[in-house]
C-alpha positions as CSV (number, residue, x, y, z in Angstrom):
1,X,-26.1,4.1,-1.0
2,X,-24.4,4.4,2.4
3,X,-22.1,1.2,1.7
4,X,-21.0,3.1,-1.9
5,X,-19.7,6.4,0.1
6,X,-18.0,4.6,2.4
7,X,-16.2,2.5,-0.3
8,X,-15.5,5.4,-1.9
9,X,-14.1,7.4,1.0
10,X,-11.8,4.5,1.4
11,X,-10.6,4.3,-1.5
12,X,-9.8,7.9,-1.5
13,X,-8.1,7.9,1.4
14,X,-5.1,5.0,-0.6
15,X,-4.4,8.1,-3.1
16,X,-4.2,10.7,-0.2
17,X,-1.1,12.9,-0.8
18,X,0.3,13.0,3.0
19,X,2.4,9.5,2.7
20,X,2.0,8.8,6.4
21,X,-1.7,8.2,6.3
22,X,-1.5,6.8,3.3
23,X,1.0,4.3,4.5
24,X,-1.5,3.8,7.2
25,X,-4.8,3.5,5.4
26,X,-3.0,0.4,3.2
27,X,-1.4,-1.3,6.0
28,X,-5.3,-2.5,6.8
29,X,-5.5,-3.5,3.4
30,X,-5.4,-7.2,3.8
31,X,-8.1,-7.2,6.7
32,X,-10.3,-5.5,4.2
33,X,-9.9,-7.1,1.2
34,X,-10.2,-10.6,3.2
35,X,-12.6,-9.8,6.4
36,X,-14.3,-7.0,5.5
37,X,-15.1,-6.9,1.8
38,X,-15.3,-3.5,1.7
39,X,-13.4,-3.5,-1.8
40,X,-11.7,-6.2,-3.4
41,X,-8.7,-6.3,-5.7
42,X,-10.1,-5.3,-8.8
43,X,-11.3,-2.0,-7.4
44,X,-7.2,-1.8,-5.9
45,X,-5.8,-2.3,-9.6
46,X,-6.4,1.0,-10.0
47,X,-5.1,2.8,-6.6
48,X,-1.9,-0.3,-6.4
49,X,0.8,2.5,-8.0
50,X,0.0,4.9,-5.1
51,X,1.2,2.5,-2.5
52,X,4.3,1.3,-4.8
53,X,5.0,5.5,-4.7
54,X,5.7,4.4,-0.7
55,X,8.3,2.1,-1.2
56,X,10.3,5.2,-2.5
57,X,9.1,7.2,0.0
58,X,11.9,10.6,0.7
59,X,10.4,9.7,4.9
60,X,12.2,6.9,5.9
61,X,9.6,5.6,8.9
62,X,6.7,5.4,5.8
63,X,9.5,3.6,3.3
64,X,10.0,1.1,5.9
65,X,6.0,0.6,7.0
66,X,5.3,0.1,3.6
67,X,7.9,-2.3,2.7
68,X,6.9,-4.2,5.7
69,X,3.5,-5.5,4.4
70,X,4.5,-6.0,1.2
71,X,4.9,-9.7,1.6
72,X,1.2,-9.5,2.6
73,X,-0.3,-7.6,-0.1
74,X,1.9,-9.6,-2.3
75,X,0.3,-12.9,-0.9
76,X,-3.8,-11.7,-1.3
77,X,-2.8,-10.6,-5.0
78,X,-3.3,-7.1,-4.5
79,X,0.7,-6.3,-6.1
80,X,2.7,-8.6,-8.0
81,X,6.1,-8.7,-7.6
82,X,6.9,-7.0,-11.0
83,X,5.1,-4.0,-9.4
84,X,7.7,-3.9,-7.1
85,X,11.0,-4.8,-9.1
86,X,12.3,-0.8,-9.6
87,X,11.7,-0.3,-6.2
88,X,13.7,-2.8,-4.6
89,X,16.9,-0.2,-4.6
90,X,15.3,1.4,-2.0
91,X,14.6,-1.5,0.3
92,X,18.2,-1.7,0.2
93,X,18.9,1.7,1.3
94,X,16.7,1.2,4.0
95,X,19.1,-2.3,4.9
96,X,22.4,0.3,4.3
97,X,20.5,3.0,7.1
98,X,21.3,0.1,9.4
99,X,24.9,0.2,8.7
């Protein structure tokens, strides 16, 4: 009973509306889903298109955290890379910010 509130808190907190935690709360994703079990990929199908919302984020400090696990989350199966595809215009804003 414990273990199910806990899971569920968690998974709550991917959807959360302030992009910074949210950012946050994924980055840990791959721990999780690989060390911790707390939730695996099936139970992330459903809460994947809130952290694709954070490769598009307007805050560029989030935009860039999130694109910087992607690779990761890519690699446990948690996003394929057609999730990603319309986003990838704003990876390369975030490579133009450099300029």
């Amino acid at each position: 009973m414990i273990w199910q509130r806990k899971r569920k808190y968690f998974l709550d907190m991917l959807s959360s509306k302030d992009h910074s935690f949210r950012e946050k709360v994924w980055r840990y994703i791959p721990y999780v889903v690989s060390y911790c079990r707390i939730v695996d990929k099936n139970d992330l199908a459903d809460k994947k298109k809130y952290f694709i919302e954070l490769l598009s984020s307007d805050d560029y400090k989030t935009r860039l955290n999130a694109w910087s696990f992607v690779c990761s989350l890519l690699h446990i199966g948690v996003i394929e890379k057609d999730d990603i595809l319309d986003k990838k215009r704003y990876f390369f804003d975030l490579l133009s910010l450099g300029d």
